[in-house]
C-alpha positions in Angstrom: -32.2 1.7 -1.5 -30.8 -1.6 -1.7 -27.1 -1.8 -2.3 -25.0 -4.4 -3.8 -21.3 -4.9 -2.0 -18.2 -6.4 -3.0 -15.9 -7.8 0.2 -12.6 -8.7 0.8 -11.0 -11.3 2.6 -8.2 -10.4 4.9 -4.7 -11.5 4.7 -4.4 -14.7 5.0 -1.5 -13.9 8.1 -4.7 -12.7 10.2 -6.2 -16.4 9.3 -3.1 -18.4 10.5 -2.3 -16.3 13.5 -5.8 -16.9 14.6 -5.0 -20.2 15.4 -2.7 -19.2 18.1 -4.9 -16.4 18.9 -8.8 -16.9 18.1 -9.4 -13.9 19.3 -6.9 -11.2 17.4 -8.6 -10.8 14.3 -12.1 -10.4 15.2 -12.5 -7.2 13.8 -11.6 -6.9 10.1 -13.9 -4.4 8.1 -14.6 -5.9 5.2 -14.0 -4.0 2.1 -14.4 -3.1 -1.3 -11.6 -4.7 -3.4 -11.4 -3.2 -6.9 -9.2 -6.3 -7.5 -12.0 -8.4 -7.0 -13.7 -6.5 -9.5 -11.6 -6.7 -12.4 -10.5 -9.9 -11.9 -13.6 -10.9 -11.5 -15.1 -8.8 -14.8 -12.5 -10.2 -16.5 -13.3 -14.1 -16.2 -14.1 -15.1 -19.9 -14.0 -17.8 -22.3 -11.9 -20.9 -21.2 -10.9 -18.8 -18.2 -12.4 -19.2 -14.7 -16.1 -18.8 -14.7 -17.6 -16.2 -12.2 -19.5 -17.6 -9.3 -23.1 -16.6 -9.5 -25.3 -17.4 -6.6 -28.1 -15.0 -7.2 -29.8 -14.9 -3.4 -29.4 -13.0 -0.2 -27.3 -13.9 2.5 -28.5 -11.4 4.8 -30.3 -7.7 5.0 -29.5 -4.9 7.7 -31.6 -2.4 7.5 -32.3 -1.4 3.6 -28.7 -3.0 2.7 -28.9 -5.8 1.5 -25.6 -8.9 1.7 -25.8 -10.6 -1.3 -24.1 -14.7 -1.2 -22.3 -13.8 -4.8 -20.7 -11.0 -3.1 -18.8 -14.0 -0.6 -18.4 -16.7 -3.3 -16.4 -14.3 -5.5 -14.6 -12.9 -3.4 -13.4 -16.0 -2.1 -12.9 -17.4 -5.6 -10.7 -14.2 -6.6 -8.3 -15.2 -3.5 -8.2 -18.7 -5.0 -6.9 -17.1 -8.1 -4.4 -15.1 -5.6 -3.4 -18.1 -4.2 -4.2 -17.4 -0.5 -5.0 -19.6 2.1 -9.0 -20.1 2.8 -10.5 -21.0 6.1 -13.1 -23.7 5.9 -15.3 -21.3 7.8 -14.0 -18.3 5.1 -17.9 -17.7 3.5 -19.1 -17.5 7.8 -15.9 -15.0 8.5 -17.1 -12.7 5.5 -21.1 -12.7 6.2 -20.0 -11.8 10.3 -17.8 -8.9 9.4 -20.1 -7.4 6.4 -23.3 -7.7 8.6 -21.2 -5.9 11.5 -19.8 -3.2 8.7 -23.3 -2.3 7.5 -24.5 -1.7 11.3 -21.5 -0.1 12.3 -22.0 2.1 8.5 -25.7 3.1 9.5 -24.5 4.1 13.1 -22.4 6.5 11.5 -25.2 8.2 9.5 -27.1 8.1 12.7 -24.3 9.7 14.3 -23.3 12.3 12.2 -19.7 10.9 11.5 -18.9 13.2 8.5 -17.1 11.3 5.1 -17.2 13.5 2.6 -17.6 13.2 -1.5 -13.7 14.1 -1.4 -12.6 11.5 0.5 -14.7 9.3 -1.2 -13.3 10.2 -4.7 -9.7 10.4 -3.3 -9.9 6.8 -2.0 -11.4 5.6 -5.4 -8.7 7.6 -7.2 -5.9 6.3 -5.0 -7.3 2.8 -5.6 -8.1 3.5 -9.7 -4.3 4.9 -10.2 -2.6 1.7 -8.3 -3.8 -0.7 -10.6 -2.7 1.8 -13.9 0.3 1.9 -12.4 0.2 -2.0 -12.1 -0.6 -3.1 -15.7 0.9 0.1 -17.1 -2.0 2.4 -18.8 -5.7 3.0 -17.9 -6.6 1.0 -20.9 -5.0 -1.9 -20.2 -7.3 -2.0 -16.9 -10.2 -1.2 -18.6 -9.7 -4.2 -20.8 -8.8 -6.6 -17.6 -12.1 -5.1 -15.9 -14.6 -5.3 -18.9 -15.9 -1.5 -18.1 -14.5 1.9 -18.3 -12.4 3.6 -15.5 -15.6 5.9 -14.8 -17.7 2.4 -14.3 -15.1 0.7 -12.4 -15.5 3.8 -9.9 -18.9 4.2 -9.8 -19.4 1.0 -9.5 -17.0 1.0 -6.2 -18.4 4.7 -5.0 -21.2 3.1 -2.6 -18.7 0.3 -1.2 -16.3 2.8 -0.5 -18.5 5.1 1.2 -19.7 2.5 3.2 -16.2 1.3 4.7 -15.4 4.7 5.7 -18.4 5.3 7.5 -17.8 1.7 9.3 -14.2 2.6 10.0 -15.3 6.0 11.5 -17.5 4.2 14.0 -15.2 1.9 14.5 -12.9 4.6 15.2 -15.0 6.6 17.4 -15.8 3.4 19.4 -12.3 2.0 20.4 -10.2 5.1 19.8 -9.5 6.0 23.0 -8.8 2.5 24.6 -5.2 2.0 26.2 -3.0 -1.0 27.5 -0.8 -0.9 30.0 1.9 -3.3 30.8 0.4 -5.3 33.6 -2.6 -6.2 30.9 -0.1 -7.4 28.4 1.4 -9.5 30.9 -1.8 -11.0 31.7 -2.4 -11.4 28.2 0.9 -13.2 27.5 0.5 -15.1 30.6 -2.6 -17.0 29.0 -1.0 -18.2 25.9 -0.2 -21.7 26.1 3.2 -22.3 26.5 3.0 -25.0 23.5 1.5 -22.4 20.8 4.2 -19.5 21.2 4.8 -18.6 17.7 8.9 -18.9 16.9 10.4 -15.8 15.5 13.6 -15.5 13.0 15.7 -12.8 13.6 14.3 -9.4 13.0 16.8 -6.6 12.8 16.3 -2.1 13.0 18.2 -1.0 10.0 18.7 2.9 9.4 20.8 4.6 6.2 21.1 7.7 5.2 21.2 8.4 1.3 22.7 11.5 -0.6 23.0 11.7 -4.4 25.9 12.8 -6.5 25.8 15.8 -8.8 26.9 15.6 -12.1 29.1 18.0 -13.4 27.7 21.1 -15.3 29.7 19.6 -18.5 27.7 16.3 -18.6 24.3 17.9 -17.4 24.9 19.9 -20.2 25.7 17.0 -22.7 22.3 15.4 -21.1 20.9 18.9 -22.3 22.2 19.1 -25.4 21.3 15.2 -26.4 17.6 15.6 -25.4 17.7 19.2 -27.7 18.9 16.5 -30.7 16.1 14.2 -30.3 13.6 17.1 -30.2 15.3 18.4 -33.4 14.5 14.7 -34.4 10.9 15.2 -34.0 10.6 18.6 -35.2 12.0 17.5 -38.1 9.7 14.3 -38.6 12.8 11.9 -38.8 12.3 10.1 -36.0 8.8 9.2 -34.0 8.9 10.3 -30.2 7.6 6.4 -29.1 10.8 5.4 -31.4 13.2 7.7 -29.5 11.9 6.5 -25.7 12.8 2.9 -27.2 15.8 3.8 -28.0 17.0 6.2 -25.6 15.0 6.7 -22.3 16.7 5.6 -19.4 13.1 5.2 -17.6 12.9 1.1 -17.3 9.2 1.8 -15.9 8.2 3.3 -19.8 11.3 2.6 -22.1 9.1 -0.8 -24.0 5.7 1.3 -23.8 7.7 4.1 -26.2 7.6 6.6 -22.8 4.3 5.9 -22.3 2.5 7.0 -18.7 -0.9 8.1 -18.3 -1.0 10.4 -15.0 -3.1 12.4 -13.0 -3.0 16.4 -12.2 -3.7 16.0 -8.6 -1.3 12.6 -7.9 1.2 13.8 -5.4 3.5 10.3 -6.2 4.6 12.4 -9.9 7.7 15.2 -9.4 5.6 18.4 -9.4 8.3 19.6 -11.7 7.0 16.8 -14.4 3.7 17.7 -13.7 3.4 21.1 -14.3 5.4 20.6 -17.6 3.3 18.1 -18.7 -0.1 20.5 -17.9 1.4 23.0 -19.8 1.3 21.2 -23.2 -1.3 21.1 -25.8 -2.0 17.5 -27.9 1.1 16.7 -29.7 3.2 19.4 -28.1 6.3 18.4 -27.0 8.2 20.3 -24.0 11.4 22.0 -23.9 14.0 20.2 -21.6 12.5 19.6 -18.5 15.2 19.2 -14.8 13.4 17.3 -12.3 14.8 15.0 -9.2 15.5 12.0 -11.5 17.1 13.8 -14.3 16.1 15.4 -17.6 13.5 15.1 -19.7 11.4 16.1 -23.1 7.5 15.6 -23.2 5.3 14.9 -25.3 1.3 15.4 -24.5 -0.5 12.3 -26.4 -4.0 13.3 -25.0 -5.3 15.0 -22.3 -8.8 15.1 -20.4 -9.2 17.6 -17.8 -7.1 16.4 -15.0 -5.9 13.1 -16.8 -3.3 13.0 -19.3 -1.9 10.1 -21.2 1.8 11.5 -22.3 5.1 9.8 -23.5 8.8 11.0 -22.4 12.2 10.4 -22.3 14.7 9.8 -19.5 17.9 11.3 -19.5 20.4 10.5 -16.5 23.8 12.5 -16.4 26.4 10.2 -15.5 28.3 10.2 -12.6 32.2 10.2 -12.6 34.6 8.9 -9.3 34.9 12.4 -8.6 31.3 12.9 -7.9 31.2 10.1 -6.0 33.9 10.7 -3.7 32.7 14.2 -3.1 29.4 12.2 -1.9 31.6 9.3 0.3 33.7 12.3 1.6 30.2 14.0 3.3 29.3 11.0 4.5 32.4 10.6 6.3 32.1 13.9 7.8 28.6 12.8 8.9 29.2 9.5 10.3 31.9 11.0 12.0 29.7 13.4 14.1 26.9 10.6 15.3 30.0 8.2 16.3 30.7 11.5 18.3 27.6 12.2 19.5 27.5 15.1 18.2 24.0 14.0 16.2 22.5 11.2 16.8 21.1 9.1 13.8 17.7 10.3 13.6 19.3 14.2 13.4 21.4 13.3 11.0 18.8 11.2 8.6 16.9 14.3 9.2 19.1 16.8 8.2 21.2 14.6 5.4 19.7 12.7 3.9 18.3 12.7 0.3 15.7 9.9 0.3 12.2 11.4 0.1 10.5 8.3 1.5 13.1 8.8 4.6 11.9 12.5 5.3 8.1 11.1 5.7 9.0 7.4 6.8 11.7 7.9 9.2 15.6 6.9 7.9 14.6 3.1 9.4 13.4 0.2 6.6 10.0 -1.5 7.2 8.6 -4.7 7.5 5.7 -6.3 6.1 3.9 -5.5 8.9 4.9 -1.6 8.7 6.9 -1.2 12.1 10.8 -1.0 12.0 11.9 -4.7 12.3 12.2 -6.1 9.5 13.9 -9.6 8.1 16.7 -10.2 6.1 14.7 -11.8 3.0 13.1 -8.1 3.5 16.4 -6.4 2.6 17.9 -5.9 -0.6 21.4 -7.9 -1.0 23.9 -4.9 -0.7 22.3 -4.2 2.7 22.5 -7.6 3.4 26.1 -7.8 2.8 27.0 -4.9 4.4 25.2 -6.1 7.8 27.5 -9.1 7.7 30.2 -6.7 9.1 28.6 -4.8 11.1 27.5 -5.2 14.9 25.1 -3.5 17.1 25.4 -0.2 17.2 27.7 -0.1 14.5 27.4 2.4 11.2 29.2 1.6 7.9 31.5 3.4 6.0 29.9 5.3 3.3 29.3 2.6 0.5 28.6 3.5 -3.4 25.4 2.4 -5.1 22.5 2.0 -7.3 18.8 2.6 -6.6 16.9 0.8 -8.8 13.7 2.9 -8.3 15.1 5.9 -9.3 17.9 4.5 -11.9 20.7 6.9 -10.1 23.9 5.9 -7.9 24.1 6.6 -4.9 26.4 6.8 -1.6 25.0 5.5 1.9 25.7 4.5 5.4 23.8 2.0 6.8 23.1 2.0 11.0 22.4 -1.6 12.8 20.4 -0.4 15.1 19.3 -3.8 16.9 19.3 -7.3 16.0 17.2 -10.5 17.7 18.2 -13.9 17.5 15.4 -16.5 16.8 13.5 -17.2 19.5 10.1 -18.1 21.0 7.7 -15.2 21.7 8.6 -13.4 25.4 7.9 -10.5 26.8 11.4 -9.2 27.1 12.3 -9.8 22.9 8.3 -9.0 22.2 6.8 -6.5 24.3 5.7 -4.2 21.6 3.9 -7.1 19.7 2.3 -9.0 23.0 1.2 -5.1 23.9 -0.5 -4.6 20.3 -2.0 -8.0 20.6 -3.2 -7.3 24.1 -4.7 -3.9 22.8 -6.2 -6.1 19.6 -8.2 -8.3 22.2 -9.0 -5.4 24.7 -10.7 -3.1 21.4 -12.6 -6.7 20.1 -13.8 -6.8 23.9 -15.2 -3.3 23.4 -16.4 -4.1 20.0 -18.4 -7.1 21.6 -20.0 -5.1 24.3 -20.6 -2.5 21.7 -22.5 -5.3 19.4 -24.6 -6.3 22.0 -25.8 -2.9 23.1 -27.0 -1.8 19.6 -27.5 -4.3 17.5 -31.4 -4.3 18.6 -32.0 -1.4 17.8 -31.1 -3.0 13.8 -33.6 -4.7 11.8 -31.2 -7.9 10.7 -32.5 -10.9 8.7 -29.8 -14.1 7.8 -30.6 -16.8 5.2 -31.4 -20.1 7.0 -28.3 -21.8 5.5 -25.9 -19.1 6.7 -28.2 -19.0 10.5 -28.2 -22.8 10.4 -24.5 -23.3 9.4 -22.1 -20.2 10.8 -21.7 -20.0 14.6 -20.3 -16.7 14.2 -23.4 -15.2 13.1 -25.6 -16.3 16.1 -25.0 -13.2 17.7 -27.2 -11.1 15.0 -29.9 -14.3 14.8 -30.8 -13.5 18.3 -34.3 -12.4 18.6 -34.2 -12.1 14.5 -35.5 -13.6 11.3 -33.9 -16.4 8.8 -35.4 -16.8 5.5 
């Protein structure tokens, strides 16, 4: 069976480090980009035509590479606005022949990736994008094809880069660095191309919430009871009432309007079930979940999908609720200055930010460890770093978060801060040590390449075996056509 692939280009950081270290970011699996697929679908009209090379780049086995494939995906990251190597089309063709071998070593090995984990990928990657432009019918009409296409059309893709990351896996799982390799590793960068840092900082808070009192929960309550009275009684439509009323900034223009999933664990289970419950056109009694009240209404629903509207109703928060909150904080903050709980303890144990209970209480980067710069920070954390040092925890400090619309009271722990400086093993050992591992894994990788790739029946296009270096390595002993 021949299949058709779509790739992806990495992030253009893994380009531009690459300078400084050509060989980091030898390893990229390329993968299916269901951005590349709508945006590409969607080219019409006046609008940016689709690239169309119709030819082979290369075949592996029965898969087949094809040079469309490259020159869209490269075209969509135009669109993007990322950087592009010259060598971009060479870098794509080298890591999608290597995914394909590395795939069918899988299925010679036996790796197991189940039809679940297929589906749960494609789901994951299907619901990020409704979330994105708002309803599944607004992607449908960016993509040009229905949500079932747009997955099917990814299913074999997305098989095939979690059979390639499961060899990959299996083959440089187990490798190690110790220090003395990263200081060899460190030792051969020229002095001349150490990359500059700006300060990086470790920032920690612990979050609780304020209750409202059972009089304005109540009130909330009794205002969401009016608007269903509203419905019931025709005078009002419910997308009217979500205009008007909701305090949900994510739905409030769309009339409440969310289309959502039975099985998405990102949805309060509380909402969920509610919304499950209802029949077309049904709307729910008063619903309590962890972002306040709520009436639903079912607009449509399809097995394990549902497209339903609701509204938002946030009890408000008196000074007396929030000093209640600033007064256990203090209590709190008092015991890690004493050491009587150290921060991590008392994020465990206090806090009242979900992400924080998976996540850890520390913010992260772009890069997803625990340093992270200040452009990373929102301003009120910002400002209250200015007065604090090292080591140093604020006093609990009132306010809003914007995700879930609701105030808040914090402390916030400066855990370390960097000045700017040039990469060194003291400041950077945990990202010369990653490196070091990067380059000590691509070693294995190589080795790995050369034992079984002829044991794979690989054929390039003579302008790709003529014109990409990087590609030499499969040529070996192999066809162009």
């Amino acid at each position: 069976m021949l299949i058709q692939i779509e790739t992806v280009l990495p992030p253009a950081d893994a380009f531009t480090f690459g300078v400084i270290y050509p060989f980091m970011k030898r390893y990229f699996l390329i993968s299916l980009s269901i951005l590349s697929v709508l945006a590409i679908s969607a080219q019409s009209g006046t609008e940016a035509k689709k690239i169309v090379a119709d030819k082979i780049a290369a075949v592996v086995g029965d898969r087949i590479i094809m040079y469309s494939d490259i020159k869209n995906t490269i075209a969509d990251y135009v669109r993007q606005g990322a950087q592009i190597p010259e060598d971009a089309e060479c870098q794509i063709l080298d890591q999608a022949i290597l995914s394909k071998v590395l795939m069918q070593q899988a299925e010679k090995d036996s790796l197991p990736v189940t039809d679940e984990e297929v589906e749960g990928d494609l789901e994951l990657r299907v619901r990020e994008f409704v979330r994105m432009y708002g309803t599944e019918k607004a992607v449908e009409e960016l993509a040009g094809k229905s949500i079932y296409q747009i997955k099917e059309d990814a299913r074999e893709s997305v098989k095939e880069k979690k059979l390639a990351e499961a060899e990959q896996k299996k083959i440089v799982d187990n490798i190690k660095i110790t220090p003395a390799e990263a200081k060899v590793f460190f030792d051969r960068i020229p002095k001349d191309s150490l990359p500059f840092f700006e300060s990086e900082l470790e920032v920690g808070q612990i979050v609780v919430y304020p209750r409202a009192s059972r009089d304005l929960e109540q009130y909330v309550v009794d205002e969401l009871n009016h608007y269903k009275q509203m419905l019931d009684s025709k005078t009002s439509t419910f997308e009217q009432l979500a205009k008007l009323y909701s305090q949900d900034p994510g739905s409030k223009d769309r009339g409440g309007e969310y289309e959502i999933n039975r099985k998405d664990k990102s949805w309060d289970a509380s909402f969920t079930a509610a919304a499950f419950r209802l029949k077309d056109g049904e709307v729910s009694p008063v619903v309590k979940t962890k972002f306040g009240y709520h009436i639903i209404q079912m607009v449509q629903r399809n097995g394990d999908e549902a497209v339903i509207r609701h509204i938002l109703r946030i009890p408000p928060i008196t000074d007396e609720e929030t000093n209640a909150s600033i007064s256990k904080l203090d209590s709190v903050r008092a015991k890690i200055i004493a050491g009587t709980l150290n921060f991590n303890q008392a994020a465990l144990r206090y806090t009242e930010d979900d992400q924080a209970k998976f996540a850890g209480p520390f913010f992260t980067g772009r890069d997803g460890s625990t340093y992270v710069t200040i452009d990373e920070l929102d301003k009120e954390i910002v400002a209250m770093l200015g007065k604090l040092k090292v080591g140093e925890i604020s006093a609990p400090t009132p306010f809003t978060d914007e995700q879930r619309s609701k105030k808040g009271v914090r402390i916030v722990y400066l855990k370390s801060r960097s000045e700017p400086h040039r990469m060194n093993l003291k400041d950077d050992y945990n990202k010369i040590a990653q490196h070091a591992l990067d380059e000590k894994k691509a070693k294995a990788m190589d080795k790995w390449v050369v034992a079984h790739l002829p044991a794979y029946y690989i054929m390039i296009a003579d302008d790709f075996a003529a014109t990409c270096p990087s590609v030499q390595k499969y040529k070996a002993d192999k066809k162009a056509f």
